[in-house]
N, CA, C and O atoms as a GROMACS GRO file, in nm:
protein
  460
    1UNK      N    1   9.064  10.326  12.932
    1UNK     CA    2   9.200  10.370  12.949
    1UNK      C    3   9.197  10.516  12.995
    1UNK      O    4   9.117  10.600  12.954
    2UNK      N    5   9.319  10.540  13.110
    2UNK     CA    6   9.293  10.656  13.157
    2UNK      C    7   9.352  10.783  13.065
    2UNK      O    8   9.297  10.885  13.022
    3UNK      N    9   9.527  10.718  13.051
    3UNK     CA   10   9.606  10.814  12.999
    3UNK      C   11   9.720  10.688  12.912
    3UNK      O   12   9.753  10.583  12.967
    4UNK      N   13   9.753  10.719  12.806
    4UNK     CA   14   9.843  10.647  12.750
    4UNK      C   15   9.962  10.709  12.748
    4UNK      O   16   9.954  10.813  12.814
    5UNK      N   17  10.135  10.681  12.672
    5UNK     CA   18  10.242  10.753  12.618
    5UNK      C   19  10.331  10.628  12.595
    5UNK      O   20  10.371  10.530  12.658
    6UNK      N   21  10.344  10.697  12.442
    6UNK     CA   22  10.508  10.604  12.354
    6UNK      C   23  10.582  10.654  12.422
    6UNK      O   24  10.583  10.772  12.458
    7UNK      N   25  10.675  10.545  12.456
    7UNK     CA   26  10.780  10.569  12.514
    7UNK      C   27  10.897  10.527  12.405
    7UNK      O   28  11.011  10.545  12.446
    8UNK      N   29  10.884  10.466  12.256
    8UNK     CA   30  10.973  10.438  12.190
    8UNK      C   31  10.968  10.308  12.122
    8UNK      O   32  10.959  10.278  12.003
    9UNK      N   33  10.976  10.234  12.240
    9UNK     CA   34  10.936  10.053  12.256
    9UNK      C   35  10.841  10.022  12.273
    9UNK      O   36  10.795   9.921  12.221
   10UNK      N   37  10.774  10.103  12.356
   10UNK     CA   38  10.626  10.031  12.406
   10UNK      C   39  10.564  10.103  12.487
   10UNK      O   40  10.611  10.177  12.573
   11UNK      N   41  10.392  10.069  12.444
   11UNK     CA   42  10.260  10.179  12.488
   11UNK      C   43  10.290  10.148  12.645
   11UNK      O   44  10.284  10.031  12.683
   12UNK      N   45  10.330  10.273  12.755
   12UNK     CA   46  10.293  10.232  12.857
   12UNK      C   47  10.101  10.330  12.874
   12UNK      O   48  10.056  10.436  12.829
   13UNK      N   49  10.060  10.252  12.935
   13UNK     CA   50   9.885  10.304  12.966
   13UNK      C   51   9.873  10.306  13.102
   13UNK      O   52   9.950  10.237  13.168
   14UNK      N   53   9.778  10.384  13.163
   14UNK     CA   54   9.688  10.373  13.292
   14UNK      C   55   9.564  10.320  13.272
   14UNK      O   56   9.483  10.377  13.198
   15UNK      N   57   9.536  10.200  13.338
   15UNK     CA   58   9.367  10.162  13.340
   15UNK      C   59   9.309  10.205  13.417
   15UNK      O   60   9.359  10.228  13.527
   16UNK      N   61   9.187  10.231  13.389
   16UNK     CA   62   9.056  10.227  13.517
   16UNK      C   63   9.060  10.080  13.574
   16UNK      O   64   9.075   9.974  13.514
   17UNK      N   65   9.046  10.101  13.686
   17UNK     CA   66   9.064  10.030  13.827
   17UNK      C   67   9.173   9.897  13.825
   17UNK      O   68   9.168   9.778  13.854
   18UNK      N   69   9.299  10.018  13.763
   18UNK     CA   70   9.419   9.904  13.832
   18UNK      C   71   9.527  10.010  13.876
   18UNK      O   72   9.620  10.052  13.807
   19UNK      N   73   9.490  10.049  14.023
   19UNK     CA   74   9.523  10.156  14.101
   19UNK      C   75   9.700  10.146  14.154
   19UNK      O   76   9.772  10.240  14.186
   20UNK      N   77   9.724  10.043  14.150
   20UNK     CA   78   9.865  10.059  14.181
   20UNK      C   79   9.993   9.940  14.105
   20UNK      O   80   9.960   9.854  14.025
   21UNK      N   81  10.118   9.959  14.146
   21UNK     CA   82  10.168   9.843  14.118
   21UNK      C   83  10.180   9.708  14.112
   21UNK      O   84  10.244   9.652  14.023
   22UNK      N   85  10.134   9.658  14.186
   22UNK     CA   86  10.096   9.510  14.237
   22UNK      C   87   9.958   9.471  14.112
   22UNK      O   88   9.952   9.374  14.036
   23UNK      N   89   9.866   9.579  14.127
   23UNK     CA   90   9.733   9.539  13.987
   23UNK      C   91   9.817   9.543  13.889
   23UNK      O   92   9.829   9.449  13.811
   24UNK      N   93   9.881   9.645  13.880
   24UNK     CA   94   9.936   9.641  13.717
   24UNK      C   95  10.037   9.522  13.672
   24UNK      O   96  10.042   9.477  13.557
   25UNK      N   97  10.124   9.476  13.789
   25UNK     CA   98  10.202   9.346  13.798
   25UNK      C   99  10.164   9.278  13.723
   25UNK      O  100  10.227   9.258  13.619
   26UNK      N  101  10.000   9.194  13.762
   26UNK     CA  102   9.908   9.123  13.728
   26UNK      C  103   9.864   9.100  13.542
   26UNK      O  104   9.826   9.006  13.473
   27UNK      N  105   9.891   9.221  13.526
   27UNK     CA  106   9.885   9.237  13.387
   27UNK      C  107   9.986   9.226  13.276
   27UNK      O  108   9.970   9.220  13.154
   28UNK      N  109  10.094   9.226  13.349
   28UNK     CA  110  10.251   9.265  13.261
   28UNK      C  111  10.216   9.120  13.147
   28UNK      O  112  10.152   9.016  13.159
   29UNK      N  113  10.294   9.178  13.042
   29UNK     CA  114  10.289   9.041  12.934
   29UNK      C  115  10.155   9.002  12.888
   29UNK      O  116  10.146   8.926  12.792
   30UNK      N  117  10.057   9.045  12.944
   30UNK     CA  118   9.949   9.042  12.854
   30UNK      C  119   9.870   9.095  12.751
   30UNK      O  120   9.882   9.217  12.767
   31UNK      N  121   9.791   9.074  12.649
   31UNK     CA  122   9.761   9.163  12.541
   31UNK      C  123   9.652   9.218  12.543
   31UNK      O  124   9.551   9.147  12.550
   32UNK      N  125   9.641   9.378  12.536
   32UNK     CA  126   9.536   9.470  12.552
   32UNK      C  127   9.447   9.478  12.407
   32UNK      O  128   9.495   9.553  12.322
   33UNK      N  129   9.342   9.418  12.377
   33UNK     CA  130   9.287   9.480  12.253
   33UNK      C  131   9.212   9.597  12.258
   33UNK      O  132   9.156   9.652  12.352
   34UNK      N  133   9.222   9.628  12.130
   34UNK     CA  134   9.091   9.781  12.103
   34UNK      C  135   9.014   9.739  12.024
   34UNK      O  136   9.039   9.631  11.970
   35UNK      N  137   8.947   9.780  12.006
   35UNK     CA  138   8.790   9.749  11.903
   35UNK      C  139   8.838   9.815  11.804
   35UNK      O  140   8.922   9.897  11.840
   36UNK      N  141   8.820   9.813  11.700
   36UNK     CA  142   8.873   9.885  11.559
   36UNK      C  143   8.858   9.968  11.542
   36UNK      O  144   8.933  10.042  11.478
   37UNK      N  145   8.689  10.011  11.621
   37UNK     CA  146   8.644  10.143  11.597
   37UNK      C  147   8.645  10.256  11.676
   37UNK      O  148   8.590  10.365  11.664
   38UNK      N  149   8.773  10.172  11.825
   38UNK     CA  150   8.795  10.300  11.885
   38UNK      C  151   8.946  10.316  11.866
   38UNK      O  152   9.008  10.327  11.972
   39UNK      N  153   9.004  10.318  11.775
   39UNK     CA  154   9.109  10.312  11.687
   39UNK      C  155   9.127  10.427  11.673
   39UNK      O  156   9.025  10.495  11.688
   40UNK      N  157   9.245  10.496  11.642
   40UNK     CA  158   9.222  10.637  11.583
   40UNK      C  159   9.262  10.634  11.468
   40UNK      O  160   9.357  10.556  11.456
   41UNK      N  161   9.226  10.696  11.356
   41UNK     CA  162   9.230  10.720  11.219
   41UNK      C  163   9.394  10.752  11.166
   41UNK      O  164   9.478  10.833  11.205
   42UNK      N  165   9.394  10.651  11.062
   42UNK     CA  166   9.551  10.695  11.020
   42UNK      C  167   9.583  10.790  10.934
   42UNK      O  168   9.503  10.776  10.842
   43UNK      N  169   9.654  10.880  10.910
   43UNK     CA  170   9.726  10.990  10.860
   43UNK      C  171   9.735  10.922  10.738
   43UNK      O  172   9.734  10.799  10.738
   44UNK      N  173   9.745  11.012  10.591
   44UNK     CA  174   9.812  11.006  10.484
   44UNK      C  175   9.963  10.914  10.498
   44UNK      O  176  10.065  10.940  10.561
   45UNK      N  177   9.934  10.815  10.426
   45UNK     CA  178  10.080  10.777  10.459
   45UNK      C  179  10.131  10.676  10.519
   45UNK      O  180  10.238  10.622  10.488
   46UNK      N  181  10.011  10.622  10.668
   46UNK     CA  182  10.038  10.524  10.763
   46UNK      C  183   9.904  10.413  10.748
   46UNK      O  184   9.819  10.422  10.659
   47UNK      N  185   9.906  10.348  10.814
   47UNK     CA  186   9.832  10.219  10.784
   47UNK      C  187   9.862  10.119  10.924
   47UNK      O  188   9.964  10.128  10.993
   48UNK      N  189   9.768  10.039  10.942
   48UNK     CA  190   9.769   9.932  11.013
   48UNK      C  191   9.824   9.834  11.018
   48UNK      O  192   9.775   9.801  10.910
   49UNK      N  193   9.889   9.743  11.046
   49UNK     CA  194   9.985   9.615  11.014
   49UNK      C  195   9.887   9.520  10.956
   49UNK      O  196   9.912   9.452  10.856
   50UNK      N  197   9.758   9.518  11.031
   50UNK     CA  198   9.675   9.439  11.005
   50UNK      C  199   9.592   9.447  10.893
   50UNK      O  200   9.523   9.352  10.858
   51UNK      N  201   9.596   9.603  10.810
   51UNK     CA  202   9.550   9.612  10.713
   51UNK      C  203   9.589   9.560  10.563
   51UNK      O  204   9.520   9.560  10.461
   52UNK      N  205   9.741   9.508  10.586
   52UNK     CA  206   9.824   9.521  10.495
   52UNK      C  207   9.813   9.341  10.472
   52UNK      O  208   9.839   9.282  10.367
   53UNK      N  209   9.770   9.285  10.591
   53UNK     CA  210   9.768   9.145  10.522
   53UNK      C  211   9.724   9.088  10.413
   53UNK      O  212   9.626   9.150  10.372
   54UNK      N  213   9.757   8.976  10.330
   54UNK     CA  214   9.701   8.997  10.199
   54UNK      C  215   9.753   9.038  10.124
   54UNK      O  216   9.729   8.985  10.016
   55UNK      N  217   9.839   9.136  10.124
   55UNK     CA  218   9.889   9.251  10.008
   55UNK      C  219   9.973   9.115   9.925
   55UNK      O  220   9.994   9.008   9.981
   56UNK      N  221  10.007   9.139   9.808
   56UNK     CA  222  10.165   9.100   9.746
   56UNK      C  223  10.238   9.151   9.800
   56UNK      O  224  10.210   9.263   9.843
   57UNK      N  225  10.338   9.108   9.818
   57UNK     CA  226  10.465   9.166   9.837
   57UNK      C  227  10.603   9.146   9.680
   57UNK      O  228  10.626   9.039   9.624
   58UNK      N  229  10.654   9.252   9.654
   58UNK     CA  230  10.719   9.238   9.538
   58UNK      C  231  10.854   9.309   9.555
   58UNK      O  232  10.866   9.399   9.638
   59UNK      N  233  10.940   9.276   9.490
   59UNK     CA  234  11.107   9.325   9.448
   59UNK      C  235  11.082   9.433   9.385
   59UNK      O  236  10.970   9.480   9.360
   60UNK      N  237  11.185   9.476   9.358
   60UNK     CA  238  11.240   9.603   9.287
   60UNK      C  239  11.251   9.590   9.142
   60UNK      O  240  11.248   9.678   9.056
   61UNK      N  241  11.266   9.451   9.130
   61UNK     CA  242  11.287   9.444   8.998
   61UNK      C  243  11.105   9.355   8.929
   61UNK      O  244  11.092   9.291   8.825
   62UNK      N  245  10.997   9.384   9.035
   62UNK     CA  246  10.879   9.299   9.023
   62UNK      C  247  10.863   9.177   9.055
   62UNK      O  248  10.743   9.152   9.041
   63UNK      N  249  10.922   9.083   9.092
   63UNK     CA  250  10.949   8.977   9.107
   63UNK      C  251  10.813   8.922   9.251
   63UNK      O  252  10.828   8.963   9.366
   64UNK      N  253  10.727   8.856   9.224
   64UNK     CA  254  10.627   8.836   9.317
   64UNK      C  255  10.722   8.759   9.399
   64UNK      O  256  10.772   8.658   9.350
   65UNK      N  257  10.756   8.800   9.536
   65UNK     CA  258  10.833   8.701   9.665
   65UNK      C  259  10.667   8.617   9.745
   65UNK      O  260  10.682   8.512   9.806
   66UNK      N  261  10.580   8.654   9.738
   66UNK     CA  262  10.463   8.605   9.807
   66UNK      C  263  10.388   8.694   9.864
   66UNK      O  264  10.396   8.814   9.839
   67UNK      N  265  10.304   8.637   9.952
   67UNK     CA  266  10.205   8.736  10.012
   67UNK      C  267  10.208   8.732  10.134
   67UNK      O  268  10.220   8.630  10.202
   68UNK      N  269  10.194   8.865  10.178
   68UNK     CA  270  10.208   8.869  10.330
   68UNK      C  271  10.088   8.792  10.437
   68UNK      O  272   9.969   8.763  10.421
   69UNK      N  273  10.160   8.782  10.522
   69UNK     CA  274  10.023   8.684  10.616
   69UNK      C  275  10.028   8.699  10.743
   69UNK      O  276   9.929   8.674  10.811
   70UNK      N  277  10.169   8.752  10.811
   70UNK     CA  278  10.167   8.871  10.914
   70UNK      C  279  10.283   8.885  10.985
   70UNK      O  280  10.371   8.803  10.958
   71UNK      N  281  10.315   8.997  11.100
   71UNK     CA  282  10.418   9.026  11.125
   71UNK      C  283  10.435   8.958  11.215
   71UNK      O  284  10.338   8.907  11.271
   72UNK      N  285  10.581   8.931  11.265
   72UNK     CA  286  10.671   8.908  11.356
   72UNK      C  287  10.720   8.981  11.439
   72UNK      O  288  10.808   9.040  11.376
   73UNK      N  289  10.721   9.044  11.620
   73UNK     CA  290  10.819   9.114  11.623
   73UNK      C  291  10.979   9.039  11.673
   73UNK      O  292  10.993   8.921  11.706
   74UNK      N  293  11.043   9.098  11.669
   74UNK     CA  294  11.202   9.068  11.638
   74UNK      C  295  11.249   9.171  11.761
   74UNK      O  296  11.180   9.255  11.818
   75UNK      N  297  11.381   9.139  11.782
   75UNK     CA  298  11.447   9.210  11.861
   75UNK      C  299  11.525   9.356  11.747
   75UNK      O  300  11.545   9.474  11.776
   76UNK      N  301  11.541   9.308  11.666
   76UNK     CA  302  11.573   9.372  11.570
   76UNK      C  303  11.452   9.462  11.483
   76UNK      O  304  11.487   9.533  11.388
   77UNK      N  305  11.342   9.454  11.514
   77UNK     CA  306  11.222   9.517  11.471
   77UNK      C  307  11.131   9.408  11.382
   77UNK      O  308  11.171   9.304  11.331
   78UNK      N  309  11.012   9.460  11.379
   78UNK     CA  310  10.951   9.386  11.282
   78UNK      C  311  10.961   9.304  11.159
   78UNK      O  312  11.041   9.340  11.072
   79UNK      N  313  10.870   9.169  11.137
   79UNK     CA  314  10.940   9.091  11.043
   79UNK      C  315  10.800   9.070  11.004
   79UNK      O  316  10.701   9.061  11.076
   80UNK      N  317  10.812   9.061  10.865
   80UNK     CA  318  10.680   9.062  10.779
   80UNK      C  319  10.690   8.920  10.767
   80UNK      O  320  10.802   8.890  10.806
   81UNK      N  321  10.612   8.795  10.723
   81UNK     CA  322  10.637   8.679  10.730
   81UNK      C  323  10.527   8.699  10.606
   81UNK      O  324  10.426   8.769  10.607
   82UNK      N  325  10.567   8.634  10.525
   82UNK     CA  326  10.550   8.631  10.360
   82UNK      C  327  10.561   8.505  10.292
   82UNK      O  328  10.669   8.456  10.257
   83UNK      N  329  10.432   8.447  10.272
   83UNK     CA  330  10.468   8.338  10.210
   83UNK      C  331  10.457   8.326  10.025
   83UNK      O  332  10.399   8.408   9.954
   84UNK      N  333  10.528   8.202   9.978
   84UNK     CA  334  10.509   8.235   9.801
   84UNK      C  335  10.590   8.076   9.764
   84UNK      O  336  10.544   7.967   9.799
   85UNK      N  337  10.666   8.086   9.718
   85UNK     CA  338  10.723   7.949   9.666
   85UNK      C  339  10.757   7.898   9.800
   85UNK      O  340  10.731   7.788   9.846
   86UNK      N  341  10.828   8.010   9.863
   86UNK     CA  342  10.886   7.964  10.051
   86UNK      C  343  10.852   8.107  10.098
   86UNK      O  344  10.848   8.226  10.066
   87UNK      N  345  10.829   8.004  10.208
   87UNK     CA  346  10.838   8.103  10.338
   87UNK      C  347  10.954   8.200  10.393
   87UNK      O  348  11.039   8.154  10.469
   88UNK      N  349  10.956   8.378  10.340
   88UNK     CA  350  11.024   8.451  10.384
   88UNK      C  351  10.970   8.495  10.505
   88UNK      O  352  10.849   8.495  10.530
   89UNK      N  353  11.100   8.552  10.616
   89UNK     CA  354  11.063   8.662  10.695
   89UNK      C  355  11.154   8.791  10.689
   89UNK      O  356  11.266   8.782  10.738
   90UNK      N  357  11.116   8.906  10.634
   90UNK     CA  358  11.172   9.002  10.528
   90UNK      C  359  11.139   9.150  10.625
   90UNK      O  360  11.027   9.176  10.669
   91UNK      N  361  11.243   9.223  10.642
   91UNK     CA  362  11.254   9.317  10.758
   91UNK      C  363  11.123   9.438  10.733
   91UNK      O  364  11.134   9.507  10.631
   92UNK      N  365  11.011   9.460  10.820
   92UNK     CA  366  10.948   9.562  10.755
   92UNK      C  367  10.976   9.682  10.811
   92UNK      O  368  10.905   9.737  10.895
   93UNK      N  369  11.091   9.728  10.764
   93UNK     CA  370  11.136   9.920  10.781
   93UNK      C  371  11.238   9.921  10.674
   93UNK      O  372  11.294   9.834  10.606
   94UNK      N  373  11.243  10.064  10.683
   94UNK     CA  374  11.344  10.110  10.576
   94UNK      C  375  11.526  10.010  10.617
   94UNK      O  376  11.552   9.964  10.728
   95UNK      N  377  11.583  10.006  10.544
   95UNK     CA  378  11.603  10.063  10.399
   95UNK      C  379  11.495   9.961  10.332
   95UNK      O  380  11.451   9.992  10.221
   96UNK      N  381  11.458   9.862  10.384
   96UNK     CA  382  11.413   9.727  10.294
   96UNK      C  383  11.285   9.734  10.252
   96UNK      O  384  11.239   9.668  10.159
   97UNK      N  385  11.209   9.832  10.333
   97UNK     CA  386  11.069   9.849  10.301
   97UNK      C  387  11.048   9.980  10.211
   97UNK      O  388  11.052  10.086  10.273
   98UNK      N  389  11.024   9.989  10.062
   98UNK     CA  390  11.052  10.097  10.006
   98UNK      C  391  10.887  10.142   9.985
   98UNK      O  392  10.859  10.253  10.032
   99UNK      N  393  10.795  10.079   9.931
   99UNK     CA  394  10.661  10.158   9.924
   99UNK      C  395  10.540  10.057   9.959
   99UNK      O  396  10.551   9.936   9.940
  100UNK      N  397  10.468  10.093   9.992
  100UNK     CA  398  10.296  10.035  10.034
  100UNK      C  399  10.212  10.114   9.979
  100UNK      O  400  10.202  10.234  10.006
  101UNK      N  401  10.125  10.032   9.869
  101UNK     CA  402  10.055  10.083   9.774
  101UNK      C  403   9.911  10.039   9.833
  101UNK      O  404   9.884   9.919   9.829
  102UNK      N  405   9.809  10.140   9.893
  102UNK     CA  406   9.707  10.033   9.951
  102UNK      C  407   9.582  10.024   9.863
  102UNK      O  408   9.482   9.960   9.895
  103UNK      N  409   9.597  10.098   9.739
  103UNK     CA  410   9.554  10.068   9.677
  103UNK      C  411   9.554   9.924   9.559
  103UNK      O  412   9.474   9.832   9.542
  104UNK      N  413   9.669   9.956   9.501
  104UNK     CA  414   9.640   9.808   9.447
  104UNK      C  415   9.721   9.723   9.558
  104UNK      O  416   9.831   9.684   9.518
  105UNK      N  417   9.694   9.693   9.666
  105UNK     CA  418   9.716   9.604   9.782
  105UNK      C  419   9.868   9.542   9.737
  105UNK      O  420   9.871   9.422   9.711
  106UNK      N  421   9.996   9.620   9.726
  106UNK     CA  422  10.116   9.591   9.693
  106UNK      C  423  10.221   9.626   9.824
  106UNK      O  424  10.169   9.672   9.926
  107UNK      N  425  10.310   9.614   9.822
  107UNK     CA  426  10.406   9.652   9.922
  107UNK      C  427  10.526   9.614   9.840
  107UNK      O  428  10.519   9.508   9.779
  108UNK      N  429  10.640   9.691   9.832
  108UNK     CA  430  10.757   9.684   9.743
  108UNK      C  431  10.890   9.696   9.827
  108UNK      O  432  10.921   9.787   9.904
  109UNK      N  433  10.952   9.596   9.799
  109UNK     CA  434  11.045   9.563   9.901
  109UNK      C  435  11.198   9.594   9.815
  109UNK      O  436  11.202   9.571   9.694
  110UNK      N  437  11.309   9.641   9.881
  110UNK     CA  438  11.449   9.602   9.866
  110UNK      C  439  11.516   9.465   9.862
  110UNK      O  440  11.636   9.467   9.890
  111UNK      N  441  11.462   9.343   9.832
  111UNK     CA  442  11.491   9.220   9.859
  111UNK      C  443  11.543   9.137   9.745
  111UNK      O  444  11.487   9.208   9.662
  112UNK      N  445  11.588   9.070   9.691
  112UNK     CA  446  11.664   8.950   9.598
  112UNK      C  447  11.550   8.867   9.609
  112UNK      O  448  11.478   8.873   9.709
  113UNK      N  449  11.524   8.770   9.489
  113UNK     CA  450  11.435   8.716   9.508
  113UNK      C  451  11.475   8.601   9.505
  113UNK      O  452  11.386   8.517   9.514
  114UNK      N  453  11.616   8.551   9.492
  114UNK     CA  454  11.732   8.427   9.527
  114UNK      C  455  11.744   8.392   9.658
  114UNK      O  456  11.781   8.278   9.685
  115UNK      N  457  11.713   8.496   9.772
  115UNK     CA  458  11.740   8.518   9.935
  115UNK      C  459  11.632   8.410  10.000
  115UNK      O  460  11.623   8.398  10.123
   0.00000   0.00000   0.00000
């Protein structure tokens, strides 16, 4: 990769040897991976989507809703898809997403556990 930038919505990038519009055409809608280990390191605080799989996911009031198994994106933003007695898909940002504990592999949600 030459040069990357967030634009908000989405990574636009420059590749090595896809020199103009028509190459890059070619590519639209397809998925770019990185190797993990050329990843850059997360800040105090942030985390990987992919790290978090696995976790519990729990209420406010403790209530185990299930375990996460991975995200969704949404037009509306990300959707954690969580399974447990049933299958939730439960908004992952604030207000609804209140803490991620990555230590004891938890994530604590704003959610009803009736929903």
């Amino acid at each position: 990769m030459l040069q990357s930038q967030w634009d908000g919505s989405a990574m636009r990038v420059q590749l090595d040897g896809v020199a103009d519009r028509d190459a890059a055409e070619q590519l639209r809608d397809r998925e770019i991976l990185i190797a993990r280990d050329q990843m850059p390191a997360v800040r105090p605080g942030e985390y990987y989507r992919e790290d978090l799989q696995g976790f519990a996911v729990r209420n406010l009031e403790g209530v185990l809703l299930g375990t996460l198994q991975h995200f969704l994106e949404a037009p509306a933003g990300a959707l954690m898809v969580v399974s447990g007695e049933k299958e939730r898909w439960l908004p992952a940002s604030a207000p609804f997403l209140k803490r991620v504990d990555l230590e004891r592999r938890e994530i604590e949600m704003d959610w009803p556990a009736d929903f």
